[in-house]
C-alpha positions as CSV (number, residue, x, y, z in Angstrom):
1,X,135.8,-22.9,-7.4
2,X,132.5,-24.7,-6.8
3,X,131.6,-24.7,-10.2
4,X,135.0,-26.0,-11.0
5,X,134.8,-28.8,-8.8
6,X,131.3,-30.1,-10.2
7,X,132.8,-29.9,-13.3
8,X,135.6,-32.3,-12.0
9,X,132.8,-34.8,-10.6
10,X,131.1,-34.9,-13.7
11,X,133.8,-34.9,-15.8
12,X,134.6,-38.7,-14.1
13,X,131.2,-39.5,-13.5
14,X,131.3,-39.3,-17.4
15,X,134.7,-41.0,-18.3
16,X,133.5,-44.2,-15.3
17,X,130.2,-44.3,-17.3
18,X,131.9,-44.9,-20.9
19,X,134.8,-47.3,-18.9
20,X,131.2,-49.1,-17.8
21,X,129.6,-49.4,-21.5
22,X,132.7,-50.6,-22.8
23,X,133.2,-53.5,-20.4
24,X,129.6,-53.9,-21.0
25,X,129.7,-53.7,-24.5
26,X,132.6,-55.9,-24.8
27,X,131.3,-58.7,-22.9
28,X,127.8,-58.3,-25.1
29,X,130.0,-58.2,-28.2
30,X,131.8,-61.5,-27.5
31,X,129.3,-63.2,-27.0
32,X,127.2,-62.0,-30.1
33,X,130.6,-63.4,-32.1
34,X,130.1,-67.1,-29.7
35,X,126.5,-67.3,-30.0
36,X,126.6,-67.2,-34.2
37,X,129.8,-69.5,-34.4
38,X,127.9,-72.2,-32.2
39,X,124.7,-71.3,-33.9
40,X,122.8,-70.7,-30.7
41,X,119.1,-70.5,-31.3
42,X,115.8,-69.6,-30.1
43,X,115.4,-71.2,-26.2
44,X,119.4,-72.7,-26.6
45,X,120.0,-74.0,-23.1
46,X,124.1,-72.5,-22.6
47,X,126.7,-73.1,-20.1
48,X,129.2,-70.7,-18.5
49,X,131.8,-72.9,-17.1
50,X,133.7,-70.7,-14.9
51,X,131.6,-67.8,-14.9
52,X,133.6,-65.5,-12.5
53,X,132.0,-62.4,-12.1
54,X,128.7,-63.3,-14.0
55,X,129.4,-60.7,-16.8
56,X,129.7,-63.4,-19.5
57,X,126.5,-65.5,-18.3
58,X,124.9,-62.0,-18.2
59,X,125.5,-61.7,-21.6
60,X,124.4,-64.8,-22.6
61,X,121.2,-63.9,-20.7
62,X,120.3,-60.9,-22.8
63,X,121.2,-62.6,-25.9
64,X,119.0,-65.6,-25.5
65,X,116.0,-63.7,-24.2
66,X,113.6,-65.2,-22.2
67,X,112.9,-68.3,-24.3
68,X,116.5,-69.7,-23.0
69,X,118.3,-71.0,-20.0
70,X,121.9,-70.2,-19.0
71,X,123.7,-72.7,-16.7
72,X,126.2,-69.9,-14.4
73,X,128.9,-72.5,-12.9
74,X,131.9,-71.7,-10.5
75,X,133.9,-73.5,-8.3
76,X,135.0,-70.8,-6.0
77,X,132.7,-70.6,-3.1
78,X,133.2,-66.6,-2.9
79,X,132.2,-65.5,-6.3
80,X,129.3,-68.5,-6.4
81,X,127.8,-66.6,-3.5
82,X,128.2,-63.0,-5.3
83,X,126.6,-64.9,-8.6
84,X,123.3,-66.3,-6.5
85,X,122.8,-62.6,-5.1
86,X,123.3,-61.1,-8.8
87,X,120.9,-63.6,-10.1
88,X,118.5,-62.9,-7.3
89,X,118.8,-59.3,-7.6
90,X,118.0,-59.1,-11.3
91,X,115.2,-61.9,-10.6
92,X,116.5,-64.0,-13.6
93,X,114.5,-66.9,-13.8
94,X,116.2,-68.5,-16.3
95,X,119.6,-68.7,-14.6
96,X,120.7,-71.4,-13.0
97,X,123.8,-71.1,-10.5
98,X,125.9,-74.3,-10.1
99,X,128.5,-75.1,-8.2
100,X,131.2,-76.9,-10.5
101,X,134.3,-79.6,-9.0
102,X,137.5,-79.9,-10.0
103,X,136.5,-83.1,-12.4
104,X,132.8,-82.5,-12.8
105,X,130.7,-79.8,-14.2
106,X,128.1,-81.1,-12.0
107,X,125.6,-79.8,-15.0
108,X,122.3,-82.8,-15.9
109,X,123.3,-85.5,-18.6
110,X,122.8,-83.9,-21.9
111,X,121.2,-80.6,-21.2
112,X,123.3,-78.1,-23.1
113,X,122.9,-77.0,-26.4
114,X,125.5,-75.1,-25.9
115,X,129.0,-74.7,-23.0
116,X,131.9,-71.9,-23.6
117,X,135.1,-71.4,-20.9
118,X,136.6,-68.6,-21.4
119,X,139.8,-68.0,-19.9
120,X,139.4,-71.0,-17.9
121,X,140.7,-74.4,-20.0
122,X,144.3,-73.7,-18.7
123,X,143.2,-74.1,-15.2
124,X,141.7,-77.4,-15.1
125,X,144.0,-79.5,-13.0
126,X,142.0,-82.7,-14.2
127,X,141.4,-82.1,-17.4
128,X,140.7,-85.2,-18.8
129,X,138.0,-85.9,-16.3
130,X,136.4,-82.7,-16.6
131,X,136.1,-83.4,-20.5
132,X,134.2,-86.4,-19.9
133,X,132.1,-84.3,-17.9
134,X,131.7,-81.7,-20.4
135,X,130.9,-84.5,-23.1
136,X,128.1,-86.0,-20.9
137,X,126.7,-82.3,-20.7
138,X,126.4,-82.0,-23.9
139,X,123.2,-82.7,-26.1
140,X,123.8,-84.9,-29.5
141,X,124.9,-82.0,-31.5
142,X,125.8,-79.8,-29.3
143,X,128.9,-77.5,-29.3
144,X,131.5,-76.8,-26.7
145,X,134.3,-73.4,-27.3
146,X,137.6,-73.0,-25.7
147,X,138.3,-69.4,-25.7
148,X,142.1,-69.2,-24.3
149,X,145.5,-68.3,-24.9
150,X,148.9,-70.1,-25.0
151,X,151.6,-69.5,-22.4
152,X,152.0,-65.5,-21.7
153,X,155.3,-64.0,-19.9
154,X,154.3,-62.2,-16.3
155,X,151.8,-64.2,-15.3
156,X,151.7,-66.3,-12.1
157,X,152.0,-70.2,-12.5
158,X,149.2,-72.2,-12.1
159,X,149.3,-74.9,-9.6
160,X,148.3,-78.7,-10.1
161,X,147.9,-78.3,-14.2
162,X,149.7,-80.8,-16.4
163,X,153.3,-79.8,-17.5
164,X,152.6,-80.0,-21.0
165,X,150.5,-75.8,-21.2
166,X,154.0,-74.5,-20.8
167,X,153.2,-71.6,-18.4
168,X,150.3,-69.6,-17.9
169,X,148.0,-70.7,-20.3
170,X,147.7,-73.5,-23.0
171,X,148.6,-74.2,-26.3
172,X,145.9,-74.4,-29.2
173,X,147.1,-78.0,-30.2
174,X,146.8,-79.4,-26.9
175,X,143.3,-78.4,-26.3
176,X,142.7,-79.8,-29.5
177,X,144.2,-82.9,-28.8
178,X,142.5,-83.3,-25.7
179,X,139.1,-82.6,-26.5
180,X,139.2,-84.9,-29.6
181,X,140.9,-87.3,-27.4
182,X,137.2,-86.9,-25.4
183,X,135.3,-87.5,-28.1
184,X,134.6,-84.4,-29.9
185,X,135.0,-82.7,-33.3
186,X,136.7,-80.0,-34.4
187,X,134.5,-77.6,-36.0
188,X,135.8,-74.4,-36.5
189,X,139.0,-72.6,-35.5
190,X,139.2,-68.6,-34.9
191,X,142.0,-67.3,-34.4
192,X,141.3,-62.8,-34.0
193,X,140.0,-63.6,-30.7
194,X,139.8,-60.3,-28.7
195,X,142.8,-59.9,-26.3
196,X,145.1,-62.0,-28.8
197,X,143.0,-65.1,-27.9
198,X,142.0,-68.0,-29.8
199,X,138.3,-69.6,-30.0
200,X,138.0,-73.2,-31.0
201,X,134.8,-74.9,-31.3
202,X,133.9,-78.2,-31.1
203,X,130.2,-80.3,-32.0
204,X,129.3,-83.2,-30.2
205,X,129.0,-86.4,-32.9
């Protein structure tokens, strides 16, 4: 019975570690697909805008290696503090942890090579503003990547967006139009995002 019973606890010991690579290895794999459509190179300064758990800005970490910076930013208060105490933990001198506003990224003038929200355009509530904001971030040159998805049935409405995303979520040609609208090109389109999301990036002119 003993025996059966380690047997058990390894047995999910092993499935949680694979569950663990995968997220992992997802997160790792994304971002290897980001950093070669926005041509990230050696010591690209990149932005997280909405990093949420860190996973993504972790990511970015590894894939720039210690000759670049990553900008972690959040605007929850909660996970900002859990992101600082990751950072700290890992003793990552090359992240920086900033606390992002509803129309501001709150990032220097011109310091990013490179900025990517994933899963986190539809939730702007001033989104016009915050594109300004995202412009100014960017270097001459630089790029900027919308990974989202339009409207999806079963998911809760977001409060204070514009009317026009049509649920939970936004449509392609409205980011479009709004980010143009800012100031920026469209540069490539991709649309076999993982989780039936589209990737659009845009260059700075």
């Amino acid at each position: 019975m003993k025996r059966k019973h380690l047997l058990l606890v390894g047995l999910a010991c092993a499935v949680a570690a694979v569950f663990a690579v995968g997220a992992r290895g997802d997160a790792a794999g994304e971002i290897g697909r980001l950093a070669e459509l926005m041509v990230w190179k050696a010591g690209a300064v990149v932005a997280d805008m909405g990093a949420g758990d860190g996973k993504y800005a972790l990511a970015t970490v590894e894939r720039g290696g210690a000759a670049g910076k990553v900008f972690a930013t959040e605007i929850d208060a909660k996970k900002l503090a859990e992101l600082r105490d990751e950072v700290a933990k890992r003793k990552l001198a090359n992240v920086v942890v900033v606390e992002s506003k509803e129309a501001e990224t709150n990032l220097p003038a011109e310091c990013c090579d490179a900025i990517f929200l994933r899963h986190v355009y539809h939730h702007l509530t001033k989104p016009a503003e915050f594109d300004a904001s995202l412009v100014r971030s960017l270097k001459p040159g630089g790029r900027l990547a919308i990974i989202d998805f339009p409207a999806r049935a079963g998911l809760d409405p977001v409060e204070g967006v514009p009317s026009n995303r049509g649920g939970h979520g936004i449509p392609q040609k409205i980011v479009i139009e709004e980010l143009t609208a800012a100031g920026l090109k469209v540069e490539k389109i991709v649309g076999d995002w993982p989780e039936n999301d589209y990737c659009v990036v845009f260059v700075k002119k």
